[in-house]
C-alpha positions as CSV (number, residue, x, y, z in Angstrom):
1,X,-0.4,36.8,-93.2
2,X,-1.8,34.9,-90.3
3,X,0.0,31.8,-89.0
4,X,-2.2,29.3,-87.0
5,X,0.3,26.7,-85.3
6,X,-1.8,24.6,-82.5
7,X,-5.1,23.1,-83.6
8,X,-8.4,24.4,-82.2
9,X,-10.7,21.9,-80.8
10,X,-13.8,21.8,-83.2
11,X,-15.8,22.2,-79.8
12,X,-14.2,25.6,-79.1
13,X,-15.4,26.6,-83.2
14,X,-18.9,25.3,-82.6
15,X,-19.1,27.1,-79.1
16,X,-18.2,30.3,-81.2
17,X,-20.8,30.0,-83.1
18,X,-23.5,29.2,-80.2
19,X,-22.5,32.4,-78.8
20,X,-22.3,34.7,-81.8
21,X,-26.1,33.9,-83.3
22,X,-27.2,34.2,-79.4
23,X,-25.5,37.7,-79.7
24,X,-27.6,38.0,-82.8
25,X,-31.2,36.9,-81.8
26,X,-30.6,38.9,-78.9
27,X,-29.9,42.0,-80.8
28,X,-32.4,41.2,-83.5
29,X,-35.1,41.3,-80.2
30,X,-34.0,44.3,-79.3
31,X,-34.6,45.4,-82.4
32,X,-37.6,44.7,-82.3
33,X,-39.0,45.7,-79.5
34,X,-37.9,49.5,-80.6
35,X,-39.5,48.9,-84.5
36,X,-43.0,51.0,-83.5
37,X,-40.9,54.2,-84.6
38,X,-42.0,52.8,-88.3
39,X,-38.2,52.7,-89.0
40,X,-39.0,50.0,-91.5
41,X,-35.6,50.9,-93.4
42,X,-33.6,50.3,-90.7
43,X,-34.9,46.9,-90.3
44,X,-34.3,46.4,-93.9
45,X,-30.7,47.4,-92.8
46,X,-30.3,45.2,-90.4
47,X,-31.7,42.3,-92.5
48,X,-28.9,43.1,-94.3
49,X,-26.2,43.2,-91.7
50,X,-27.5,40.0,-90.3
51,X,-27.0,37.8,-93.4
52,X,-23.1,39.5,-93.0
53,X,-23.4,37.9,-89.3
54,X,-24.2,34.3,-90.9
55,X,-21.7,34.5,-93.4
56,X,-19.1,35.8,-91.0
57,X,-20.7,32.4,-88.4
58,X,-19.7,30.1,-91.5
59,X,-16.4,31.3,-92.1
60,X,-15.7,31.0,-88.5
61,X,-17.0,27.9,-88.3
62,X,-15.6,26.4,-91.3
63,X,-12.0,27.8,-90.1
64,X,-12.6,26.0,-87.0
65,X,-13.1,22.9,-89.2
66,X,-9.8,23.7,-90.8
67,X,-7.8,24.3,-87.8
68,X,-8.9,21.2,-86.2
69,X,-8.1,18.8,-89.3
70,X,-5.0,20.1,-90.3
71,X,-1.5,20.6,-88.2
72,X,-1.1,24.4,-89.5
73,X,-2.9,27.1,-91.4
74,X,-1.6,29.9,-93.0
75,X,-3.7,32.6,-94.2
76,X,-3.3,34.8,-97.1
77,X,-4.8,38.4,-97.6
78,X,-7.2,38.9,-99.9
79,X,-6.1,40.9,-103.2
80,X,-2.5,39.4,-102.8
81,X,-1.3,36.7,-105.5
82,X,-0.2,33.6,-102.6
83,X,3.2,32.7,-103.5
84,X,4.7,28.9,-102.5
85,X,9.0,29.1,-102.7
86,X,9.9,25.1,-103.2
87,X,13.8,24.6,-102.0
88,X,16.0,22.1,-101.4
89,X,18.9,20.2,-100.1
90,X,20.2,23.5,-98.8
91,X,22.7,20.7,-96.9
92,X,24.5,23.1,-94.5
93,X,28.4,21.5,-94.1
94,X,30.0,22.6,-91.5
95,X,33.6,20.9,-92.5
96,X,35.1,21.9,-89.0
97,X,33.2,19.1,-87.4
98,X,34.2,16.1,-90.0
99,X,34.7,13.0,-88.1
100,X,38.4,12.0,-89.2
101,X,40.8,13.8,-90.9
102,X,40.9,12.4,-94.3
103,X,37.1,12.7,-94.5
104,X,37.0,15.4,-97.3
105,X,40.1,16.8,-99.0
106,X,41.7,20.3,-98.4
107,X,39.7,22.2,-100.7
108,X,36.2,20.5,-100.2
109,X,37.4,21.6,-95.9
110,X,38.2,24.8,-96.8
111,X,35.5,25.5,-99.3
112,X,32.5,23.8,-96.8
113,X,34.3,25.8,-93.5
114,X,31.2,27.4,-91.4
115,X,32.7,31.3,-91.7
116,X,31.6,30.6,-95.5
117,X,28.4,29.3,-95.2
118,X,27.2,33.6,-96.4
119,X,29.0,32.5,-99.4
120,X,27.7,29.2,-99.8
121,X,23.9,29.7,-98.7
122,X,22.5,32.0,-96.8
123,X,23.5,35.0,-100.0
124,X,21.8,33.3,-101.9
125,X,18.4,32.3,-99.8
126,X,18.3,35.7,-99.0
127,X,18.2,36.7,-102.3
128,X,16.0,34.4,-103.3
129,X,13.1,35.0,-100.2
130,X,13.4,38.9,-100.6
131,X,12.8,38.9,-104.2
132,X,10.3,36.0,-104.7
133,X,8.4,37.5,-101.7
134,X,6.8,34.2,-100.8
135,X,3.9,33.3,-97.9
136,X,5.1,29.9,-97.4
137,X,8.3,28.1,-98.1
138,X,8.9,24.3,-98.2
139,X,12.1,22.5,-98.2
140,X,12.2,19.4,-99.3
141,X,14.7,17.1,-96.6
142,X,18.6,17.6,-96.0
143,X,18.3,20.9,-94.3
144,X,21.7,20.3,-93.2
145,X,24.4,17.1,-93.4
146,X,24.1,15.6,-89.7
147,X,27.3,14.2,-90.5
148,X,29.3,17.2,-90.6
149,X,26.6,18.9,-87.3
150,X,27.2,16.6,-84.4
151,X,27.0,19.6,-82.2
152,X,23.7,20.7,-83.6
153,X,25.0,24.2,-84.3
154,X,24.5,24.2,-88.1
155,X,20.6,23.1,-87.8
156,X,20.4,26.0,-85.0
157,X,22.1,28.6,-87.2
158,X,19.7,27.8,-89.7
159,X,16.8,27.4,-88.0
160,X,17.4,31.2,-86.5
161,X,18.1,32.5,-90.2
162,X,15.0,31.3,-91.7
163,X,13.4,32.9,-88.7
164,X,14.8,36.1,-89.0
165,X,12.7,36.3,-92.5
166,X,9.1,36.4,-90.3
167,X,8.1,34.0,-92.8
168,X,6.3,30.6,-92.0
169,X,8.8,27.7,-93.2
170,X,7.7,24.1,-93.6
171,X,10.5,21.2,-93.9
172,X,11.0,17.8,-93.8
173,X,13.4,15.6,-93.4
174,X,16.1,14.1,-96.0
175,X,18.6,11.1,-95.5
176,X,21.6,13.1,-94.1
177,X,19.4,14.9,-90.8
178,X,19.7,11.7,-89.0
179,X,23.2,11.1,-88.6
180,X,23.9,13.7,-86.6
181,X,25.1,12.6,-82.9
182,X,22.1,15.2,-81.6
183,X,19.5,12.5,-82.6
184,X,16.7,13.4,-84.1
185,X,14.2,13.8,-81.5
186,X,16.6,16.8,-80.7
187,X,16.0,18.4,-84.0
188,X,12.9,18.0,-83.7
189,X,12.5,19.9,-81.0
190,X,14.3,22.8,-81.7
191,X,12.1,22.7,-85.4
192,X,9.0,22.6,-83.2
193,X,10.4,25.6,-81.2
194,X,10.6,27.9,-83.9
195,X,7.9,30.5,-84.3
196,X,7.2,30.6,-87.6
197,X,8.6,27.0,-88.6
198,X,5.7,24.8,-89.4
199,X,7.0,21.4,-88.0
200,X,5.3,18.8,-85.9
201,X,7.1,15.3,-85.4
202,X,4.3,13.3,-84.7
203,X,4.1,10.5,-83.7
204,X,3.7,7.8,-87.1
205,X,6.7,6.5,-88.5
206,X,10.0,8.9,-89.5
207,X,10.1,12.6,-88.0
208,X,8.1,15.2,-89.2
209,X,4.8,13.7,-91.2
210,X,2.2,16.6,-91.0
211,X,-0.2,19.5,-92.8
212,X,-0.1,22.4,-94.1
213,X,-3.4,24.7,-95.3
214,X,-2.7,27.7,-97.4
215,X,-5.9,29.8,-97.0
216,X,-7.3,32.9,-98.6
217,X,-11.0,34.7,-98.5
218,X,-12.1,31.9,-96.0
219,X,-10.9,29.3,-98.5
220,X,-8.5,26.4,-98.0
221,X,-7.1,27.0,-101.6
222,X,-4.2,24.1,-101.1
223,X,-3.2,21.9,-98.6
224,X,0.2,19.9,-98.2
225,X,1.1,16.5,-97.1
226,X,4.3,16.8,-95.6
227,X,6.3,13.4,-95.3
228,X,9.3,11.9,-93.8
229,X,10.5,9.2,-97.0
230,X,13.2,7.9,-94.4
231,X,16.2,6.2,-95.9
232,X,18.9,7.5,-93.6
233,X,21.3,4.3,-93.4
234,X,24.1,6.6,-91.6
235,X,21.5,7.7,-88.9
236,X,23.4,7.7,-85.4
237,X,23.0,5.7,-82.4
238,X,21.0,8.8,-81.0
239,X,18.9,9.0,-84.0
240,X,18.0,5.2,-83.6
241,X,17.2,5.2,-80.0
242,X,13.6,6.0,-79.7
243,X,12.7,3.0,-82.7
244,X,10.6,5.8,-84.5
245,X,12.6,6.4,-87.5
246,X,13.1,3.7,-90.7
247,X,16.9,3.5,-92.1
248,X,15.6,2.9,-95.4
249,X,13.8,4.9,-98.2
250,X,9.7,4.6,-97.9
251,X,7.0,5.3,-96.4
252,X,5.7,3.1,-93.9
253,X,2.0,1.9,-93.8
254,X,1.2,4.0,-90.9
255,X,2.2,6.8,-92.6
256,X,-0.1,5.9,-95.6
257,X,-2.9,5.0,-93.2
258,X,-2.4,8.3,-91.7
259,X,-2.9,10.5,-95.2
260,X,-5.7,8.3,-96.2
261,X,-7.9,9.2,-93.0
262,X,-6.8,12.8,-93.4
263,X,-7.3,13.6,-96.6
264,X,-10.4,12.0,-97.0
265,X,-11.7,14.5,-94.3
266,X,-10.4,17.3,-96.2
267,X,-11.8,16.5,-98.7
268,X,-15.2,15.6,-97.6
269,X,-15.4,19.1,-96.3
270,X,-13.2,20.9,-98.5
271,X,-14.1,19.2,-102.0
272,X,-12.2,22.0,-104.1
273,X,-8.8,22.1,-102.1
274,X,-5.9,21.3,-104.2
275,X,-3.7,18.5,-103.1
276,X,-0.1,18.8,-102.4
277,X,2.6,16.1,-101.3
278,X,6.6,17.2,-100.3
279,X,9.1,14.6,-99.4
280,X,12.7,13.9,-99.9
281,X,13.5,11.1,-102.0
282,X,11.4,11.3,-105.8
283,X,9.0,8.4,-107.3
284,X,10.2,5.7,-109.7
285,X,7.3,7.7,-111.8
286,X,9.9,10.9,-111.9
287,X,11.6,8.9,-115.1
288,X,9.1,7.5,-116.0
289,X,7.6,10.5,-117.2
290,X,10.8,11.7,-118.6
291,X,10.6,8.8,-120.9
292,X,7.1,8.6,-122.2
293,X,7.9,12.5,-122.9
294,X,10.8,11.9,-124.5
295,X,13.0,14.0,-122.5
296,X,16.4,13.0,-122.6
297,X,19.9,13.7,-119.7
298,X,21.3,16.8,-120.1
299,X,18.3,18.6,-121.8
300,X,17.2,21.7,-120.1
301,X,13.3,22.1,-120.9
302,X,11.9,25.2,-122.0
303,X,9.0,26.3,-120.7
304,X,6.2,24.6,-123.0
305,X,3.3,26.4,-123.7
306,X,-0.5,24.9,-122.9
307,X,-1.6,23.4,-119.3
308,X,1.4,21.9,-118.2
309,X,4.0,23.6,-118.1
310,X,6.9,21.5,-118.3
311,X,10.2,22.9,-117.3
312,X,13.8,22.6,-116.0
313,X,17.5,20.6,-116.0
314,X,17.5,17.2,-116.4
315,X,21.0,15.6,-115.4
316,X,19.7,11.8,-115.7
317,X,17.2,9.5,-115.7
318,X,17.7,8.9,-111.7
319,X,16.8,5.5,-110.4
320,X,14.0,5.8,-107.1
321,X,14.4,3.9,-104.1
322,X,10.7,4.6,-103.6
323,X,7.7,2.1,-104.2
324,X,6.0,2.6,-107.4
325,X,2.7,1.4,-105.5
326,X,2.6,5.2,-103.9
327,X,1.8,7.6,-107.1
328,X,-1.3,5.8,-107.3
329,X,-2.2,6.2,-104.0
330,X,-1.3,9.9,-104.2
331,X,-3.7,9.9,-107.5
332,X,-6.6,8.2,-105.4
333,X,-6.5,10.8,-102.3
334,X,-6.9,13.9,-105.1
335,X,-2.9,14.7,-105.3
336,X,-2.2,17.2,-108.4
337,X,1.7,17.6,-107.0
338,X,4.5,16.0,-105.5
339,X,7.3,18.0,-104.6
340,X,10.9,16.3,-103.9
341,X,14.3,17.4,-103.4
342,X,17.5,14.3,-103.3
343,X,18.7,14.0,-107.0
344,X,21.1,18.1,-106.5
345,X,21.2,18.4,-110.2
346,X,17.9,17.8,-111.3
347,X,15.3,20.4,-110.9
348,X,12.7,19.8,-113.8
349,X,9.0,20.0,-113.4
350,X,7.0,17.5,-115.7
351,X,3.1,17.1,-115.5
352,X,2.3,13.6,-115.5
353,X,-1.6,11.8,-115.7
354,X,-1.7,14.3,-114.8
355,X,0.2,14.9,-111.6
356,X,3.1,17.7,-111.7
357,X,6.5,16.1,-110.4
358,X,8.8,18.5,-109.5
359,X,12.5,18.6,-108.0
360,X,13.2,21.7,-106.6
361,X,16.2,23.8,-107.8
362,X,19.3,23.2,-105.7
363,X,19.6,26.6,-103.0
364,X,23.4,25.8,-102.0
365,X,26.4,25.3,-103.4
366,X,27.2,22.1,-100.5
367,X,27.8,18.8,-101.3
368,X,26.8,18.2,-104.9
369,X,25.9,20.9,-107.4
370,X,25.1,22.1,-110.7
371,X,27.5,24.3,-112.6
372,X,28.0,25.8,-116.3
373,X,31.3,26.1,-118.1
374,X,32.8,28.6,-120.6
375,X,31.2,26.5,-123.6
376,X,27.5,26.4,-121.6
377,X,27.1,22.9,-120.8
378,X,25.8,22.1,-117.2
379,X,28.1,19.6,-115.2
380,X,27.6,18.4,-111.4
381,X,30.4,18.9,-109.2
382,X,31.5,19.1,-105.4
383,X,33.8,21.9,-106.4
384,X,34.0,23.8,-109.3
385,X,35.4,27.4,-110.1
386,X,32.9,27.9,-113.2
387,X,29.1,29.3,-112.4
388,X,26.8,27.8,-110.2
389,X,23.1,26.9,-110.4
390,X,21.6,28.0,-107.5
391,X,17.6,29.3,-106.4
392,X,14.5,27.9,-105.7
393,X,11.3,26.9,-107.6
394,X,8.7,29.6,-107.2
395,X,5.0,28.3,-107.3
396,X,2.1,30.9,-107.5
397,X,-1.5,29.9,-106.9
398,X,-4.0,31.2,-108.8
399,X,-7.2,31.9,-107.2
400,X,-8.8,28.5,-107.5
401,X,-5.6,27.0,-105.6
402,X,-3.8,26.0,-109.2
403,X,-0.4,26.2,-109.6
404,X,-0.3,29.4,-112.1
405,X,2.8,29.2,-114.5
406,X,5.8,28.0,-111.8
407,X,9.3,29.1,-112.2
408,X,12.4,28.8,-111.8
409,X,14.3,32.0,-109.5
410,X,18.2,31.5,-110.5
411,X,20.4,34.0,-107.8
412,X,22.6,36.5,-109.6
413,X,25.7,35.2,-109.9
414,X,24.5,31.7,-109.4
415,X,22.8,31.5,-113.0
416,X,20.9,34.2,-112.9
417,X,23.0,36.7,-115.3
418,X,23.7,33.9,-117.8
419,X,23.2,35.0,-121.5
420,X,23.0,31.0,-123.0
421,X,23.0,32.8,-126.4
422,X,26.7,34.1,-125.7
423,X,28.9,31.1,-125.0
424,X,32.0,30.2,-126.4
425,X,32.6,27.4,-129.0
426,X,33.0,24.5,-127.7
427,X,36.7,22.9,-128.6
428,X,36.4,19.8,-130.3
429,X,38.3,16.7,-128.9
430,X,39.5,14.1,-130.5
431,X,39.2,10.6,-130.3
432,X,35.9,8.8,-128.5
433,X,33.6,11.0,-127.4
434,X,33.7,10.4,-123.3
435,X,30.8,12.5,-122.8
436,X,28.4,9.9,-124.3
437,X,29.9,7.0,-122.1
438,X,28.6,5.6,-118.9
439,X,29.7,7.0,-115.5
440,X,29.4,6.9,-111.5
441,X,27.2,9.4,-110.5
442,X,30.3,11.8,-108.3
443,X,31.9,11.7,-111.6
444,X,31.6,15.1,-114.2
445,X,33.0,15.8,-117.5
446,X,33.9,19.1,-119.1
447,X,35.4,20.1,-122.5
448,X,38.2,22.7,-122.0
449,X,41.0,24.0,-123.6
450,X,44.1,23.1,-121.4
451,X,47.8,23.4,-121.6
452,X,47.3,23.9,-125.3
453,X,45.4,20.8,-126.1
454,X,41.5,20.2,-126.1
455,X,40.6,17.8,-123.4
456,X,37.9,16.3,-121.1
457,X,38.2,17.8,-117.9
458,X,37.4,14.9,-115.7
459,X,36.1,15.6,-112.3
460,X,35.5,13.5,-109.4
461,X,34.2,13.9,-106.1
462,X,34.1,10.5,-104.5
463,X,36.3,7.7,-106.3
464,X,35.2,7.4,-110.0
465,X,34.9,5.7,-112.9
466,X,34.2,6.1,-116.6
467,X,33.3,3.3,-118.4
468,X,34.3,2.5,-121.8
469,X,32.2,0.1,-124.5
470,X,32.6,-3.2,-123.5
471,X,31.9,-4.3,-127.5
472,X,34.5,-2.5,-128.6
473,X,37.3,-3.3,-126.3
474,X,37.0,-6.9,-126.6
475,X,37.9,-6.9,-130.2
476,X,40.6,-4.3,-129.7
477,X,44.4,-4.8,-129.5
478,X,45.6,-1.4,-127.8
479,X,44.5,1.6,-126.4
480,X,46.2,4.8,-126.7
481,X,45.2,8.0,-124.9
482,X,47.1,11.2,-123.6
483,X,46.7,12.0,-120.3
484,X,47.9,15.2,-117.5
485,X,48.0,14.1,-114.1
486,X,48.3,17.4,-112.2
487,X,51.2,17.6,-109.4
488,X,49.4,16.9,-105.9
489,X,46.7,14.4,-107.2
490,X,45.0,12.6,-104.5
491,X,45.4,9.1,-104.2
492,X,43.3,6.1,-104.9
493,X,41.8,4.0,-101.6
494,X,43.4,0.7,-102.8
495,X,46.7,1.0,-103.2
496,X,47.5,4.8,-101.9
497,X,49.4,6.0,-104.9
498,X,48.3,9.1,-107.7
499,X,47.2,6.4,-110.5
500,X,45.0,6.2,-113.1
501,X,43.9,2.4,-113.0
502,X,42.5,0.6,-116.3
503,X,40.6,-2.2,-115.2
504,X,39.7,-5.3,-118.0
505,X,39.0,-9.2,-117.4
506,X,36.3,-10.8,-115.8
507,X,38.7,-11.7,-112.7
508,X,39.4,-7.9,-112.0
509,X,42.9,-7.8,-113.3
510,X,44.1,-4.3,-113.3
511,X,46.3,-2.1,-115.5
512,X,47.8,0.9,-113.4
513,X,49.2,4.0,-114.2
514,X,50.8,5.4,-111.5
515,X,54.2,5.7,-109.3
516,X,55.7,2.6,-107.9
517,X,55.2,-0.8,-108.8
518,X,53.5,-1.2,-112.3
519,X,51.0,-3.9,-112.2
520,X,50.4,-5.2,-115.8
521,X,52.0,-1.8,-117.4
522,X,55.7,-0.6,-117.0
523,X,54.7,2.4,-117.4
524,X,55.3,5.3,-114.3
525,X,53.0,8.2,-114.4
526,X,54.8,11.7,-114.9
527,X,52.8,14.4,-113.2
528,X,52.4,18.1,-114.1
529,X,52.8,17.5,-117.8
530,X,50.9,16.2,-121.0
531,X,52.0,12.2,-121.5
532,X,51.2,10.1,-124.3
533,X,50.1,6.5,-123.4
534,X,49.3,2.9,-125.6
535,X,48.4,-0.1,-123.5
536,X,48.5,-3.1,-124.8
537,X,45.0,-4.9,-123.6
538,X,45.0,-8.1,-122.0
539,X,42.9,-11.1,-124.4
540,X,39.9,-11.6,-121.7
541,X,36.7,-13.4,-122.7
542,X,33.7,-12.1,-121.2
543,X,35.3,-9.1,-119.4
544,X,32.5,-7.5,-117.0
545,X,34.2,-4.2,-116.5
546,X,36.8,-2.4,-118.4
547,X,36.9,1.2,-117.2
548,X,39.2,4.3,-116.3
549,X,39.0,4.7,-112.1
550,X,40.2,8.1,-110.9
551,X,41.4,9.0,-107.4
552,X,38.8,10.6,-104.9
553,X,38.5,14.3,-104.8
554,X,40.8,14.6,-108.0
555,X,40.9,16.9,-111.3
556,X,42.3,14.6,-114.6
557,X,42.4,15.6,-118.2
558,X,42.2,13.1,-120.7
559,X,42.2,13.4,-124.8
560,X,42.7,11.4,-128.0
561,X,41.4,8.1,-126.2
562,X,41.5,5.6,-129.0
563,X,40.5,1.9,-129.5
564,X,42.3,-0.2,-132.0
């Protein structure tokens, strides 16, 4: 494999070939000179060996072309199968460095410590780059959580493990990078420094818009459009210094400008190079095509069979920050892929108008993940005791630059072993089904068995809330539920007490569970133990919100929720 990292001037390829077919008329004059031995078959020979000289001049000139257009090359060997390793949002936390003391609870510290960061990454990359075996690997933004790396240490640490691999790298940038108190031009650098990270800042809009050429036989087989999408409204004061960078999600119309001028120059002299586009944040067009295909949250697609392939986890249909206007610029420059990271618990890849779309699987197990239960169903979590999902999405090329039947690599351990043949029944709970109401997006549910009672898990990262039909509860009287409140339950922001607050009315008025001073219930929560609970709801007209909120960083089981 051949790495080429600074551009050659198209000058330097042209004065190549001036001096190689020189080399050659001069040789073919000597030969000439010599042909009254009646050697005719050597001439013949050398006929032959010249036409190898002109082909050998193209190639070398057409590299040259190559290397001047794009930012990096990497070149394949012939007879190998080129393998691209798509991952993402490896997030590196290194919880020793949080801000304040409150910032993430005990568990979430110890869990996201930086001794653990074997455990919580780099296991499983390594896993996943030894047997995948790839040529080129992207990742798609939030290499690490700037928030939690104001010394710069965990981008360094990371930067010399992916080197360690020999391996050409390519990232970009997510919406976490830039709060780090390093800034980003200091990132930068230190991506720019690495030998085999393919990484240029530039100097358009965001940090880090460049290309990549994946080459084999003398052929640019596929080239990537590597993209800053911006959106980091935490960057630091560092970060914001140098005016380069945009706080919120897009691209900017230099950055557009920029592929249009490129690509059309690839492709006027490379017409059969496959185009490729990897960024952070996906496309409003992501659930789009989720829709029209009539795939629905919480399905996980089996492979299909036929040209495109669809395949993956669905958690939701995400909401995109992203202009719509961009997928059909993408179409118009000859994209046939765009390759994203953001949403951790998605990681399907749907062909649309033919376009793939792809999230790449989640390759940590920081910040928010994927995990399976005893009964088989896939939740999101922060922290979670039950099996993660955890790998990369492996992308071979078949020899005309396609995409040739992409996968996804699941580390052992992490999904990998998982028989989804052999799960347990799941219990049945009763009352409303919670699973099939609305919820904040740091909030998972999980049917267990606990303390003897079937239950919703409920599991929340950041506050929550779970909310419950408006249509019913404004012609209901009472609600009854049971509820376990587990000793040591974190409290809620707003009024610093373990609670599980009921909000209904249009003005906000609040029914709380909890210790203290009741506020429309006199009712005190007993923790540690199974309680049975009716509230009497208030008579509101209109009420915008009625809803369960649960404490930050807090485990809550709830059953036999009724309306009446």
């Amino acid at each position: 494999m051949t790495i080429f990292k600074t551009k050659n001037l198209l000058r330097l390829a042209l004065l190549l070939l001036c001096l190689g077919l020189c080399v050659t008329l001069l040789f073919a004059c000597n030969e000439g000179t010599g042909g009254g031995n009646g050697d005719g078959g050597g001439n013949t020979d050398g006929g032959g060996n010249a036409g190898d000289d002109n082909e050998n001049d193209e190639d070398a000139y057409f590299m040259g072309v190559m290397r001047e257009l794009l930012d990096f090359t990497v070149t394949v060997e012939e007879g190998k199968t080129p393998v691209v390793l798509h991952i993402t949002d490896t997030q590196i936390i290194d919880a020793s460095q949080q801000r304040y003391a409150t910032r993430l609870s005990s568990t979430l510290y110890n869990y996201w410590l930086p001794e653990n960061k074997e455990a919580r990454c780099y296991g499983y990359l390594r896993e996943l780059i030894t047997k995948t075996k790839p040529d080129l690997i992207l990742l798609t933004g939030d290499v690490v959580y700037g928030e939690f790396d104001d010394n710069g240490s965990a981008l360094t640490d990371f930067i010399a493990f992916m080197e360690s691999f020999g391996i050409p790298w390519a990232p970009v940038f997510g919406n976490h990078e830039n709060e780090s108190a390093k800034g980003v031009a200091w990132q930068c650098a230190q991506l720019e420094g690495a030998e085999h990270c393919l990484f240029k800042r530039n100097t358009l809009t965001g940090n880090g818009n460049y290309s990549v050429g994946l080459v084999q036989g003398g052929k640019l087989l596929r080239t990537f459009v590597m993209l800053d999408a911006n959106g980091c409204s935490g960057a630091s004061e560092q970060s914001l210094a140098d005016g380069q960078m945009k706080t919120t999600f897009g691209f900017a119309e230099d950055q557009i400008t920029w592929c249009k001028k490129l690509l059309k120059e690839v492709r006027f002299n490379f017409p059969e190079t496959k185009i490729t586009f990897a960024f952070h944040a996906q496309l409003p067009q992501f659930s789009t095509a989720l829709s029209e295909k009539g795939y629905e949250a919480g399905a996980y697609i089996e492979r299909q069979d036929g040209e495109e392939g669809d395949f993956g986890y669905v958690e939701s249909l995400a909401y995109s920050p992203m202009s719509a206007d961009c997928f059909a610029t993408f179409q118009s420059l000859g994209c046939d892929s765009v390759l994203v990271g953001h949403i951790h618990t998605d990681s399907y890849s749907v062909v649309y108008e033919g376009v793939r779309l792809q999230y790449g699987q989640k390759s940590s197990t920081y910040d928010r993940v994927n995990y399976v239960n005893a009964y088989g169903e896939i939740e999101g979590a922060y922290y979670s005791t039950e099996t993660p999902l955890v790998g990369g999405t492996v992308m071979p090329l078949a020899a005309n630059g396609d995409f040739k039947d992409p996968y996804i690599y699941l580390c052992e351990g992490a999904g990998g072993e998982i028989d989804w043949d052999n799960f347990e029944q799941k219990p049945v709970v009763a009352g409303l089904d919670l699973s099939s109401l609305n919820r904040q997006s740091s909030l998972s549910l999980a049917t267990v068995m606990f303390e003897g009672t079937a239950a919703y898990r409920v599991t929340v990262g950041a506050q929550g809330k779970l909310y419950l039909p408006q249509e019913q509860i404004g012609e209901a009287q009472t609600l009854s539920f049971r509820v376990f409140i587990p000793a040591g339950t974190p409290t809620l922001r707003l009024n610093h007490l373990p609670e599980l607050a009921l909000q209904h009315t249009e003005n906000g008025e609040t029914i709380y569970l909890g210790i203290g001073d009741a506020k429309g219930l006199d009712y005190t929560a007993k923790l540690g133990m199974w309680q049975d609970v009716t509230v009497e709801l208030y008579a509101a007209e209109n009420p915008t919100e009625f809803s369960f909120i649960f404490p930050t960083n807090s485990t809550i089981y709830l059953s036999a929720v009724t309306i009446e």
